[in-house]
Structures are given as structure tokens and as C-alpha cells.
C-alpha positions as CSV (number, residue, x, y, z in Angstrom):
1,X,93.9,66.4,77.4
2,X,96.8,66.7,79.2
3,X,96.9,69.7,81.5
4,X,99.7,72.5,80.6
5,X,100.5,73.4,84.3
6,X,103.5,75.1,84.7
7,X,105.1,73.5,87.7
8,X,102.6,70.6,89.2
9,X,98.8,70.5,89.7
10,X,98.9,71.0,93.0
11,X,101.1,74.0,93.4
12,X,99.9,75.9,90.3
13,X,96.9,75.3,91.7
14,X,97.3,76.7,94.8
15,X,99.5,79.6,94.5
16,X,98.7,80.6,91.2
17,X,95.1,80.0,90.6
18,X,93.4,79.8,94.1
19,X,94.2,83.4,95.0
20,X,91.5,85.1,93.1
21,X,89.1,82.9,93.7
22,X,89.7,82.6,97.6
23,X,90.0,86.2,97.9
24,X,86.8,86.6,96.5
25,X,85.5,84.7,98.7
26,X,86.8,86.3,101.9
27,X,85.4,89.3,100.5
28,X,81.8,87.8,100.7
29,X,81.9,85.7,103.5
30,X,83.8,88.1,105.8
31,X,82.7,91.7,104.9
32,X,81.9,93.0,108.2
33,X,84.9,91.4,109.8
34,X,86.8,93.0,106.9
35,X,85.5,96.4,108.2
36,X,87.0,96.3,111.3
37,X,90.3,94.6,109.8
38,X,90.1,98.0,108.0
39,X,89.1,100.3,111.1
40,X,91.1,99.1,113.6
41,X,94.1,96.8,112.1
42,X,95.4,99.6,109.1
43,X,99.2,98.7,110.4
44,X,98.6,94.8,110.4
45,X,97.2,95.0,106.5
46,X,99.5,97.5,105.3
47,X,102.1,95.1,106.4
48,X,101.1,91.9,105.3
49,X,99.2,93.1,101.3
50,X,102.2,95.9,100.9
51,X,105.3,95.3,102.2
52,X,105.2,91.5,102.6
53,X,103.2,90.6,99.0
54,X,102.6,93.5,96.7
55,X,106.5,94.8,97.5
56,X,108.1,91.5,98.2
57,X,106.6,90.0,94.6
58,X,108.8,93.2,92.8
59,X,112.2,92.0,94.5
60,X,111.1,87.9,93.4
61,X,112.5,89.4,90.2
62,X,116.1,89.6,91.3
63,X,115.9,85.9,91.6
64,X,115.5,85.3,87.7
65,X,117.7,88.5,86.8
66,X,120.8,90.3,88.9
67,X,121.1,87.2,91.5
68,X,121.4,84.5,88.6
69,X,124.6,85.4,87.2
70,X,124.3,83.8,83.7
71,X,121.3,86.1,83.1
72,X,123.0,89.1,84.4
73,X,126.1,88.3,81.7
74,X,123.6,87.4,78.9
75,X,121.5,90.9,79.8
76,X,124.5,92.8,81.3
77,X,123.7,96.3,79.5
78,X,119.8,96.2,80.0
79,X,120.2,95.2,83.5
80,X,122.9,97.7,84.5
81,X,121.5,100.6,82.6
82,X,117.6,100.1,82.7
83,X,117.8,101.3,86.9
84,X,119.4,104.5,85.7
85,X,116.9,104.9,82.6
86,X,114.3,104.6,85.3
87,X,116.1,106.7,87.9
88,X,116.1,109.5,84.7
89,X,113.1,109.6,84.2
90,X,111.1,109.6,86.8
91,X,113.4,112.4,87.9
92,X,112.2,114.1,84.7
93,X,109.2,113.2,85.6
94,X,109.3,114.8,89.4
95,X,110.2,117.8,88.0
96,X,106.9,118.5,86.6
97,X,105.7,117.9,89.9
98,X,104.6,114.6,92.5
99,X,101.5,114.7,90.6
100,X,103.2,113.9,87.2
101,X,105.1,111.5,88.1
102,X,102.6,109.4,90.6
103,X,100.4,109.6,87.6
104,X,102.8,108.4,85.0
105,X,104.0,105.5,87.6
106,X,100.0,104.6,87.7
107,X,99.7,104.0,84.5
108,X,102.2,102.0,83.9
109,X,102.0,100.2,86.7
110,X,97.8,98.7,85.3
111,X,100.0,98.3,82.3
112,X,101.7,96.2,83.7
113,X,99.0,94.3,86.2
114,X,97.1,93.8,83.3
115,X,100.2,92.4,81.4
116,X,101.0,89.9,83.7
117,X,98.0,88.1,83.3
118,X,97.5,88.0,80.0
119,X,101.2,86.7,80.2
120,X,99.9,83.7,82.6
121,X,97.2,82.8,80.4
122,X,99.6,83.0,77.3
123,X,101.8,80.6,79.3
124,X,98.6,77.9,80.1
125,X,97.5,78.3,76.5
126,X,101.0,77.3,75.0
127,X,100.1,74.3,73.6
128,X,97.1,75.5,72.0
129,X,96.6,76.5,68.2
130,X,97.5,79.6,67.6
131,X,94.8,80.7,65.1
132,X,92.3,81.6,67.6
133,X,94.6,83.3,69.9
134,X,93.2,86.3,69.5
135,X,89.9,85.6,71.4
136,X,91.4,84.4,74.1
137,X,93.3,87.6,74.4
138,X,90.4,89.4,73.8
139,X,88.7,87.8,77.0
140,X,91.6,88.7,79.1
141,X,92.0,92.2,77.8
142,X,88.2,92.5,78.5
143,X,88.6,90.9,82.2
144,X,91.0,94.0,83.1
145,X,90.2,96.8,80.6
146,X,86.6,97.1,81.6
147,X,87.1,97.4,85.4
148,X,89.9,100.1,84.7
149,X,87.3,102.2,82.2
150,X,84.6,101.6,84.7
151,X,87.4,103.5,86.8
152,X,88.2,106.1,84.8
153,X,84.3,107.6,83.3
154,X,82.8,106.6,87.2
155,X,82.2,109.2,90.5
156,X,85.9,109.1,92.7
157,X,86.3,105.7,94.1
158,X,87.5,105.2,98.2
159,X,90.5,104.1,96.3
160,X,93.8,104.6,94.5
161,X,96.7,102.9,93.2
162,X,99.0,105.3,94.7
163,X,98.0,108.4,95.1
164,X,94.9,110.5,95.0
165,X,93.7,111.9,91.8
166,X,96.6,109.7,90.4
167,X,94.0,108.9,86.9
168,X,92.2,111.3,84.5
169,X,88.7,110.5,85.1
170,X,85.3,111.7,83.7
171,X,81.9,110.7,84.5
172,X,80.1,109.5,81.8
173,X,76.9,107.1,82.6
174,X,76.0,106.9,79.2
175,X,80.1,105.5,78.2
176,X,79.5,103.0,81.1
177,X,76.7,101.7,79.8
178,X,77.9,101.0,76.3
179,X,80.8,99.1,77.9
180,X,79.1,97.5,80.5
181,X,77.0,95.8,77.5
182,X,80.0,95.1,75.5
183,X,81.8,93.7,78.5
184,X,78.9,91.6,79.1
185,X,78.3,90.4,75.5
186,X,82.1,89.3,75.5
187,X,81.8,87.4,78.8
188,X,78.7,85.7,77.5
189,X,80.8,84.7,73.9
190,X,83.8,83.4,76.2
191,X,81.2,81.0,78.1
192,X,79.5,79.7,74.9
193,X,82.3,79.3,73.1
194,X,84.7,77.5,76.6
195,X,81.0,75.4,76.7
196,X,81.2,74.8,72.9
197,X,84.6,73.6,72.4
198,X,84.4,71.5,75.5
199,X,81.5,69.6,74.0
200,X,83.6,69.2,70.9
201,X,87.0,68.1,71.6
202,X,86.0,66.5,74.9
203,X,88.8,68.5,76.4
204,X,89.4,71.1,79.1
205,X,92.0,73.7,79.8
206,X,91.6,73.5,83.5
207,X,94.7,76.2,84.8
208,X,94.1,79.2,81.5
209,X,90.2,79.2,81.8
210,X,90.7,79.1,85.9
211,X,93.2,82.3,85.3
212,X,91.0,83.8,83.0
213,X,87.7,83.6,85.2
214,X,90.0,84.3,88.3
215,X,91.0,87.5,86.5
216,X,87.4,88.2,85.7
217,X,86.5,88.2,89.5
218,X,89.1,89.9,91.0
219,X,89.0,92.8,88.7
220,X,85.4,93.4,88.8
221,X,84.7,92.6,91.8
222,X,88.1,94.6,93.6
223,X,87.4,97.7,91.0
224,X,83.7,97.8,90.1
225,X,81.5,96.1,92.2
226,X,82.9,97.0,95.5
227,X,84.0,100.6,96.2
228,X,86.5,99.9,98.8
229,X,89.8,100.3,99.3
230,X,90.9,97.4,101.6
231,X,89.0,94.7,99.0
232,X,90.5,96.4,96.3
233,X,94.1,96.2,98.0
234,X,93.1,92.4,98.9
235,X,91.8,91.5,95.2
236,X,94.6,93.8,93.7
237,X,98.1,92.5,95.4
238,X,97.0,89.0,96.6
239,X,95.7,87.7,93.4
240,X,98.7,89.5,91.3
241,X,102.1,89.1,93.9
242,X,101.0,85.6,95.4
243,X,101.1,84.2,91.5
244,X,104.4,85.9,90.5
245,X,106.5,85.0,93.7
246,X,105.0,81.4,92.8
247,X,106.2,81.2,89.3
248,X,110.0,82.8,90.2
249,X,110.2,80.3,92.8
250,X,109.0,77.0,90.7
251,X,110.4,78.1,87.3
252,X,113.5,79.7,88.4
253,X,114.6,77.5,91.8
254,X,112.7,74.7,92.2
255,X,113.0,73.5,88.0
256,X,116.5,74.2,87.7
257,X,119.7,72.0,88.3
258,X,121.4,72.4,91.1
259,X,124.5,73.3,89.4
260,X,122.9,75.9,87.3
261,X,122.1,77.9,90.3
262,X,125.4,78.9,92.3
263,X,125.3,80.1,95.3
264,X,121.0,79.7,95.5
265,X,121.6,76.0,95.1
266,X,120.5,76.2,98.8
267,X,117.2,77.6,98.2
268,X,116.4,74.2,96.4
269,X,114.5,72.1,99.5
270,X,112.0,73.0,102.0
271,X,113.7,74.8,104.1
272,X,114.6,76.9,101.3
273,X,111.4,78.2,100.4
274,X,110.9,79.7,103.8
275,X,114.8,81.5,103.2
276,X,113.9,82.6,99.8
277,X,110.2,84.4,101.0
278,X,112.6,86.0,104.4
279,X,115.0,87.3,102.0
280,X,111.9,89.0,99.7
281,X,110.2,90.1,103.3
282,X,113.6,91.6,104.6
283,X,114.2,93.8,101.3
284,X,110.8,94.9,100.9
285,X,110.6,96.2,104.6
286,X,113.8,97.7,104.4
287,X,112.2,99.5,101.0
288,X,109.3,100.1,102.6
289,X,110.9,101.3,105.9
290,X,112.8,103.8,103.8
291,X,109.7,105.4,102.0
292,X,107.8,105.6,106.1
293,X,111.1,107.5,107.0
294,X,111.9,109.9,104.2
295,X,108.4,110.2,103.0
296,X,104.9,108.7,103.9
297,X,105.5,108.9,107.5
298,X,102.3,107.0,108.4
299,X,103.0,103.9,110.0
300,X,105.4,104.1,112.1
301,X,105.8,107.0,115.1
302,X,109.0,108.4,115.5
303,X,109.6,108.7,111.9
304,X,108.7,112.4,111.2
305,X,111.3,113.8,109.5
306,X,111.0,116.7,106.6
307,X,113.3,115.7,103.5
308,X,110.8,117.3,101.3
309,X,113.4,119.5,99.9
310,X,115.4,116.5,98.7
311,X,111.7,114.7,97.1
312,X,113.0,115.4,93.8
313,X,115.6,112.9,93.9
314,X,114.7,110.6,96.7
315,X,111.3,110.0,95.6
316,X,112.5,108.9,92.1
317,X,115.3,106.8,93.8
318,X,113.4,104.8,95.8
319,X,110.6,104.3,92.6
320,X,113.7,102.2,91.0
321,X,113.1,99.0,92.0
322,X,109.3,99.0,91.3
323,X,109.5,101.4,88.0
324,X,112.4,98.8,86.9
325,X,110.3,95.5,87.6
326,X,107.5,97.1,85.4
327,X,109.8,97.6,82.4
328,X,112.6,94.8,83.0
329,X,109.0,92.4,83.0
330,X,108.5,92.8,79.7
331,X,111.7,91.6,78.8
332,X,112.4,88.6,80.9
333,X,109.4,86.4,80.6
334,X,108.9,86.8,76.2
335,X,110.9,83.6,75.2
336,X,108.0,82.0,77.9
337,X,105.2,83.9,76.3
């Protein structure tokens, strides 16, 4: 069969399927190195998994959205007045305290993790009947519901996706083992079957069973099996920001005509790609600087400054850009999906 990549082999290969997979196996090959990385590099991996990947990927949007000025005319209203939607509510949300609204933000944010790949499998499964759809989303729901579940019913993990206590959790041995066979059983269907119709139709989707066992891995092994906050900030960001700056890049730079992209036309060679990722760096620092200065104040000395009084409306504020990309996703990608 012919492969449904959605750029090239090679590159959809390597920046949107390999992540997982070579995550994973940095994890194994290099755990105690990944200790120390942890113990005595906190500043070096904060930088590179937040600011320049997990952050960066939320600001790749602005190159299918507010920087491509046909899109902003076409979605002029939803683009202008979703920030301040966002901006509302999550000062709404503040106002029922940081907990609330870290908690609310957490939840949308797996939303939308768990979204965006059942959105890549969707794309590499286009040509595909759509009769039995429905399994397939079943195995990808499975690949990122479980781990979450296994989250919420298990002891306090050594992480968080934002903040502490951030998820209503319960402990409940006798739920997790339920799942754990259903999630198992599932698995084992998604193999026979994959093995079954492979020996039937001689064919082989190569890039939407490599994203769904990719997702499979990097969710159970960054949520359940390991109980660790650097591998689950390595299987978390790398394996969901590498893929989205990837696509952005290919579908909405690299594919288009020159003429239809204005003043990015320059982004469109080599030389481009490296401009196009030191634009996403510069913003997401400059993001990311803002929250160390007005509110983390963790990485960098100097920065200690109390604007606690003013949380209520810089916290929200600076949750804009992120809170946006989560909702503003869902809209831009369904005529792909």
C-alpha cells in the first residue's frame, strides 16, 4: 500500500514518529545518568523540555493562525475574541482560588495531549475505511486514558502537570486492577487484529500503527511504569511538542506556495527552519522569563519579586497563550481530521 505520510517518509519519520520511541529508549539505556541530569542539571532540563519544546510547540500555532493573514480574516472573530474568552475565565477561575484554576487548566490541558494524538492517528488513517474507525479510536483512547486513570485511583506520584494536588485522586487497587485487565485485553485485540489484517490485505500502515504504539509507550511508560518526574517531563513534552512543531512547519511552511505565505515566504529553505525554531525559542523564553519574574521565581536568582497581590490577574494573563492553543486546537486542525 502506499504510505499516507503527511509530509515525506523521512521527516515524518523522524520528527513525528521517532520521538516516543527514542525517548523511551533514553529512559532505559540511561537511567542513572538521567538521575544526575535530574540532581544536578534542574536549570539545563527546565530549559530545553519547557521553555524550548513543551512552550515553544504552543507559539508553533501562531504560524497556522494570527501570523498567516488569510486565516486570521477567514477566523477574524474566533481569533480576536477566544484570548479574551480565555483571559475571562481563567480570571473567574482564579477567583476561586490558584488551586481552581491550576486544576481546571490540568484538565484541560490531558484533554488536549490526549487529543492531539488521536488527531495524528486520524490524519495517518485518512485513507482508510471508515467503518471500523471506531477501533482504532478505541486503541488510542485506551493508550492515554489508562495511564491518566492509573493516575488518578494510584498513591501521589513524584509528579504533576502543573501543580501539586492539581487532580482529584483516590486510591483504589481493586479499580486498577479492573482497568489494568481491560487495558491489557484491548492491547492484545489491537495486536491480533494489526497481525490479522496484515496477513489479509498484505498491507501495512507503517506511520498510524508507529503513532499509535508510540503513544502506547510513552504514556505508560512516562505515567505508570515509571514514577518520576524528569521521565515523565521527557516522555510527556518531547514525544507531544517535537510532533506538533513538525507538522506546523511541513504542512503550514514547507507545503505551501511561496506566494501564499507573505512575509514567511522566507522561512521556506534551510536556513529558514533554523529562523522559524529562534523565533518559537525567543517567545517562549520571553513567556517563560515573565512567569520566573512575576511568579515561579525558581530558576533564575535575582528575580524575587512579590506581585502576589496582583496573581489574580497576572496569573490568568500569562495562561493566555497556552489556555488559548488548547481551545483554538480544536478548531484549526478539523477540516485535516
Amino acid at each position: 500500500m502506499e504510505q499516507p505520510w503527511i509530509h515525506k517518509a523521512k521527516t515524518d519519520s523522524v520528527f513525528i514518529l521517532l520521538p516516543s520511541f527514542l525517548v523511551v529508549a533514553m529512559v532505559f539505556l540511561f537511567q542513572n545518568q538521567l538521575k544526575v541530569i535530574e540532581e544536578q542539571y534542574s536549570f539545563y532540563t527546565w530549559l530545553f523540555l519547557i521553555v524550548f519544546i513543551d512552550v515553544a510547540h504552543v507559539y508553533a500555532t501562531l504560524f497556522k493562525t494570527y501570523f498567516v493573514a488569510s486565516e486570521f480574516q477567514k477566523r477574524r472573530k474566533l481569533l480576536i475574541g477566544l484570548p479574551i474568552v480565555c483571559l475571562v475565565i481563567g480570571m473567574l477561575l482564579f477567583s476561586f482560588g490558584s488551586a481552581v484554576f491550576w486544576s481546571v487548566l490540568a484538565y484541560i490541558a490531558v484533554f488536549h495531549f490526549i487529543r492531539q494524538q488521536y488527531g495524528f492517528m486520524r490524519l495517518y488513517a485518512r485513507n482508510e475505511p471508515k467503518k471500523w474507525a471506531w477501533i482504532d479510536n478505541l486503541i488510542i483512547y485506551t493508550a492515554t486514558v489508562y495511564p491518566m486513570l492509573f493516575w488518578f485511583l494510584s498513591p501521589t506520584r513524584k509528579f504533576n502537570w502543573f501543580v501539586a494536588n492539581e487532580f482529584f485522586q483516590f486510591e483504589s487497587p481493586f479499580l486498577l486492577q479492573i482497568l489494568g485487565c481491560i487495558y491489557g485485553g484491548i492491547l492484545l485485540f489491537y495486536i491480533l487484529r494489526t497481525i490479522y489484517l496484515t496477513l489479509k490485505t498484505k498491507s501495512f500502515n507503517i506511520p498510524k500503527n508507529a503513532i499509535i504504539l508510540g503513544t502506547i509507550l510513552s504514556w505508560y511508560f512516562g505515567i505508570v511504569y515509571f514514577n518520576n518526574d524528569l521521565v515523565f517531563t521527557l516522555l510527556n513534552v518531547v514525544s507531544h511538542g517535537i510532533p506538533y512543531i513538525a507538522l506546523i512547519y511541513f504542512n503550514e511552511i514547507e507545503k505551501k506556495p511561496t506566494s501564499d505565505l507573505g512575509w514567511m515566504h522566507f522561512l521556506k529553505n534551510f536556513q529558514g527552519v533554523f529562523i522559524f525554531l529562534f523565533i518559537l525559542v525567543i517567545i517562549a523564553f520571553s513567556e517563560e522569563y515573565l512567569w520566573e519574574f512575576m511568579v515561579w521565581n525558581e530558576q533564575f536568582s535575582g528575580t524575587k519579586q512579590d506581585f502576589s497581590n496582583w496573581y489574580f490577574i497576572i496569573v490568568p494573563l500569562l495562561t493566555v497563550p497556552q489556555f488559548t492553543h488548547y481551545l483554538l486546537d480544536g478548531f484549526i486542525w478539523k477540516t485535516k481530521r
